[in-house]
MIPARO-20003 format. One record per residue (C-alpha): x, y, z; residue in one letter; residue number from 1. Coordinates in pm, whole numbers, padded with zeros to 5 digits, always signed. Layout:
# MIPARO-20003
KOLDREN       xx       yy       zz   residuo   num
KOLDREN        X        Y        Z         A   NUM
...
END
This chain:
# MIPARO-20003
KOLDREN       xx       yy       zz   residuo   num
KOLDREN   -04704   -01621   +05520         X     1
KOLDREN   -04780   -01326   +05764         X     2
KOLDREN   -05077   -01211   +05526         X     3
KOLDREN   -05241   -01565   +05498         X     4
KOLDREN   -05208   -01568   +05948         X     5
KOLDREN   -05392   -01200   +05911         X     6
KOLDREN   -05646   -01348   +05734         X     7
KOLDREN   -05706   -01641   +05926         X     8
KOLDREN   -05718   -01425   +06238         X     9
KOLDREN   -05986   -01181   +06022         X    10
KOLDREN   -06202   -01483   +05882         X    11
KOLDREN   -06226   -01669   +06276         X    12
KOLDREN   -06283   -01298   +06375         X    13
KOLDREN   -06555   -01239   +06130         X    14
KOLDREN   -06719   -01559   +06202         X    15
KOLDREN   -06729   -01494   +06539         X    16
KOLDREN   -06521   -01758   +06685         X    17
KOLDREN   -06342   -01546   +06919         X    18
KOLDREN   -06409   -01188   +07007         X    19
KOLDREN   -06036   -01035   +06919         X    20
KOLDREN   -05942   -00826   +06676         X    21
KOLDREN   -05827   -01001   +06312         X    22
KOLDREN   -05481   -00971   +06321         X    23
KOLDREN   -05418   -01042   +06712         X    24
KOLDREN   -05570   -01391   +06636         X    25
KOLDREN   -05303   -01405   +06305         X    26
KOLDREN   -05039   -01309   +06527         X    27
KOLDREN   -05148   -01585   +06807         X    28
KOLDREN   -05228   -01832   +06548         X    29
KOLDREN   -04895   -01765   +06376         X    30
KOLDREN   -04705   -01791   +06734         X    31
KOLDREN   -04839   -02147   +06800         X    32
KOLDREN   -04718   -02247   +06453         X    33
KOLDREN   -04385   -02125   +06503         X    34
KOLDREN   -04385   -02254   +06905         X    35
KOLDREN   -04475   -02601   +06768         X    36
KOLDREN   -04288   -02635   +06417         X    37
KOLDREN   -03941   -02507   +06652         X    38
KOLDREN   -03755   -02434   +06387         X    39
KOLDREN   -03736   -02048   +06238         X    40
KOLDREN   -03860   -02030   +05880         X    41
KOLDREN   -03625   -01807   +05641         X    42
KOLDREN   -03843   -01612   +05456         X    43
KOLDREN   -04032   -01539   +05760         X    44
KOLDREN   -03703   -01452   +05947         X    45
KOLDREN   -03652   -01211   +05650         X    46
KOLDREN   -03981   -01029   +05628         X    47
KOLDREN   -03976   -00971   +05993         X    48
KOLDREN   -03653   -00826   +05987         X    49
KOLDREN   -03721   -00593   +05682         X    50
KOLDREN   -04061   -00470   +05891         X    51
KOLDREN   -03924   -00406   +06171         X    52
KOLDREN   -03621   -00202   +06057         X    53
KOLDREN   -03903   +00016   +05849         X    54
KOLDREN   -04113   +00031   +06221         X    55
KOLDREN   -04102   +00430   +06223         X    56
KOLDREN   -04296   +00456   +05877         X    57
KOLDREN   -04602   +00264   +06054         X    58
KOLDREN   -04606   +00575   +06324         X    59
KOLDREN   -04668   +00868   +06015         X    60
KOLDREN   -05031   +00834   +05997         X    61
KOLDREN   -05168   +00856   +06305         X    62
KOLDREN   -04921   +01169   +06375         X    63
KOLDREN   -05033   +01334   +06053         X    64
KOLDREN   -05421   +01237   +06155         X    65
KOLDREN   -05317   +01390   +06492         X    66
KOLDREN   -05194   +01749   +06309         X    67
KOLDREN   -05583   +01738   +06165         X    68
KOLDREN   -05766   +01675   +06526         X    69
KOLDREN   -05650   +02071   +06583         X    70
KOLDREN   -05853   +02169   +06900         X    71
KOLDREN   -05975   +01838   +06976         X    72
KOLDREN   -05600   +01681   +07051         X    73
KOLDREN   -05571   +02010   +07327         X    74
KOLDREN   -05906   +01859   +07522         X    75
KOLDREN   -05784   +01487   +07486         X    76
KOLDREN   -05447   +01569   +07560         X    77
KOLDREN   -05466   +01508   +08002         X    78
KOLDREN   -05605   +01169   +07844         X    79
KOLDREN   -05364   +01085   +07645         X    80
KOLDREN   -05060   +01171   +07836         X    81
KOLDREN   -05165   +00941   +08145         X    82
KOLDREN   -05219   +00655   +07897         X    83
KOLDREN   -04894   +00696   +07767         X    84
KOLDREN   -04714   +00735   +08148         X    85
KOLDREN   -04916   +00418   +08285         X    86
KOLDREN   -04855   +00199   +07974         X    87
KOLDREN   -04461   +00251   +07995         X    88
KOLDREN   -04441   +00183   +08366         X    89
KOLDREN   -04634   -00119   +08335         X    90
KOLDREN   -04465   -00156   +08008         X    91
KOLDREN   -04141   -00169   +08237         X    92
KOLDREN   -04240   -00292   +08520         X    93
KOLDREN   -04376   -00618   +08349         X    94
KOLDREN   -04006   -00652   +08132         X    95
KOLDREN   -03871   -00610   +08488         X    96
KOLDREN   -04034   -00909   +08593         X    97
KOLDREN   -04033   -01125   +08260         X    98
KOLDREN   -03626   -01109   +08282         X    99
KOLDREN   -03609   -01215   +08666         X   100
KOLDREN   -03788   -01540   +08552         X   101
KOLDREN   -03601   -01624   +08292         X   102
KOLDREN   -03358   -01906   +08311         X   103
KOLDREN   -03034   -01735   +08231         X   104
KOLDREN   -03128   -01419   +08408         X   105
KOLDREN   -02826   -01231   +08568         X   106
KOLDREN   -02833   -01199   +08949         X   107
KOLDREN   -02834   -00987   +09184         X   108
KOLDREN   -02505   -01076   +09355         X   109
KOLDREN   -02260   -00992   +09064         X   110
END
């Protein structure tokens, strides 16, 4: 199931329907599936579960294509570190925010 999505999302991608990246649009295609069909799907429950509890294996390559950059990683470095700074603040800030509007939020006044 998650492989057909990703390649829906690379064929409308291809063809130019929207300009996203492949498996963004399998993701978002796959979302509005699951938002309208309301119910979660087993095998899909289970395959989500088993990639998720792997998530660390999908961060080895680009740290072993990072030991090969040498030099280059030292001048991109300044770069890289304020990406990484301003994405978890906003990262935070926006989870911050998401919780206060949800409906079963916990309040302030406990």
């Amino acid at each position: 199931m998650l492989v057909i999505f990703q390649y829906l999302g690379e064929l409308c991608a291809n063809l130019g329907v929207v300009n996203l990246p492949g498996p963004l649009l399998g993701m978002l295609m796959l979302l509005v599936v699951l938002t309208l069909y309301g119910k979660s799907i087993e095998f899909l429950d289970q395959a989500s579960n088993l990639l998720i509890q792997n998530l660390s294996l999908m961060f080895i390559p680009p740290s072993v294509g990072a030991f090969f950059l040498g030099s280059q990683i030292y001048q991109q470095f300044p770069l890289l570190l304020a990406t990484i700074l301003l994405s978890t603040l906003l990262a935070i800030l926006f989870m911050a925010l998401l919780i206060k509007k949800l409906p079963n939020a916990p309040s302030d006044n406990a």
